[in-house]
C-alpha positions as CSV (number, residue, x, y, z in Angstrom):
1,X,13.1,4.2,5.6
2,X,10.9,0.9,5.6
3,X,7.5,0.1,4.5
4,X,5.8,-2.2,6.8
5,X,1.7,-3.7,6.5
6,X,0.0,-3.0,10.2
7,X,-3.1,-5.2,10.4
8,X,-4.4,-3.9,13.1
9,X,-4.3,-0.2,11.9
10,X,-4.9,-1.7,8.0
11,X,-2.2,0.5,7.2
12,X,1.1,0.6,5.4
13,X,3.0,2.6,8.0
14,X,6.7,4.1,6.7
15,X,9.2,3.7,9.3
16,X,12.7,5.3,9.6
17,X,13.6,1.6,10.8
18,X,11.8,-1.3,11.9
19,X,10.5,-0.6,15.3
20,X,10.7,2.7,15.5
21,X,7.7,5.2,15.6
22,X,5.3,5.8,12.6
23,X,6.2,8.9,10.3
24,X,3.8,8.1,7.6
25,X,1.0,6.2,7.2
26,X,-1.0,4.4,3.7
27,X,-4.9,3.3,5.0
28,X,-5.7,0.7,2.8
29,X,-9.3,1.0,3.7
30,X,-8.9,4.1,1.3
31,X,-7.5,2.0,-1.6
32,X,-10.7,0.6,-2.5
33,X,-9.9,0.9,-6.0
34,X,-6.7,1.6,-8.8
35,X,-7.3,5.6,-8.6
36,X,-7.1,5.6,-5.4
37,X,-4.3,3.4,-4.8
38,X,-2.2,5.5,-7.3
39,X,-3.6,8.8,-5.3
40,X,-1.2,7.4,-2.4
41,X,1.4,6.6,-4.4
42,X,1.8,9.8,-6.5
43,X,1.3,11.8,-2.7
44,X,4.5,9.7,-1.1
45,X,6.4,10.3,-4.4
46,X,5.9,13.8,-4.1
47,X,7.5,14.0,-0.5
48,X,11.0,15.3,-0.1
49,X,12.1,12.3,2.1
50,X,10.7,9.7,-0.3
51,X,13.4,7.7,-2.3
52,X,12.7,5.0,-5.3
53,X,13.6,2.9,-2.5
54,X,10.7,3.1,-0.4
55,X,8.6,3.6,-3.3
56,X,9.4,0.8,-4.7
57,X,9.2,-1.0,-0.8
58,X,5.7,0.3,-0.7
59,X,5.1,-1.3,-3.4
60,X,6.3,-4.7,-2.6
61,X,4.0,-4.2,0.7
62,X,0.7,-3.8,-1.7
63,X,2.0,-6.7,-3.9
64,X,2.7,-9.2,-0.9
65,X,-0.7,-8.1,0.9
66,X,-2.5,-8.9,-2.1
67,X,-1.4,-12.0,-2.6
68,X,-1.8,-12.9,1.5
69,X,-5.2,-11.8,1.8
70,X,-6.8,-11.8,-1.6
71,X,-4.3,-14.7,-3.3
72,X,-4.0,-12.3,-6.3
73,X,-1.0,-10.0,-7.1
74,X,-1.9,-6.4,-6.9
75,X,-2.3,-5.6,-10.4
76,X,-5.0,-8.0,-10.7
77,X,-6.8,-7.1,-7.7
78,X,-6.5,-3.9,-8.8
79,X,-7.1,-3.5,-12.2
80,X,-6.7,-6.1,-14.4
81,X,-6.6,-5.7,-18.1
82,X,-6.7,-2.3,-17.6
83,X,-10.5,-2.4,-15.5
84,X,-10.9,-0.7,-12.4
85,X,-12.0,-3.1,-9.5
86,X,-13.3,-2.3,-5.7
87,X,-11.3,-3.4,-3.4
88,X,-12.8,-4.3,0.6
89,X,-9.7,-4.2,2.8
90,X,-11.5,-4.0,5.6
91,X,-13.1,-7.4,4.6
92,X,-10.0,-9.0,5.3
93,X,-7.4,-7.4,7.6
């Protein structure tokens, strides 16, 4: 499976490969902040068909988008020095 960012749907959408149809979907509008962020994470980790893999891809996907759209890595966008930040996706994608 692959982890790819839709900006049109401002989603992370999982993929068995890339092109094929959506089985999954992250809305980043709904990561507005580091709680919910890790909300999505600890709901894919808890699916059968999620691997450390794609966890870890989904993560990459967060990190680069960060950086594109924000110019920040994901852990300071999020919550640097251990504060919780909001974060307007929509602003941007």
């Amino acid at each position: 499976m692959k982890a790819v960012l839709n900006t049109r749907t401002k989603t992370i959408d999982i993929v068995q490969d890339v092109g094929d149809s959506i089985f999954y979907q992250i809305d980043l509008e709904q990561c507005c902040n580091s709680s919910q962020l890790l909300d999505w994470l600890f709901q894919v980790n808890g699916k059968a068909w999620c691997t450390p893999e794609l966890l870890k891809a989904i993560m990459d996907v967060i990190e680069d988008s960060s950086y594109k759209y924000f110019s920040k890595c994901a852990q300071g966008l999020y919550c640097s020095i251990g504060k919780d930040h909001k974060v307007v996706w929509k602003s941007v994608l």
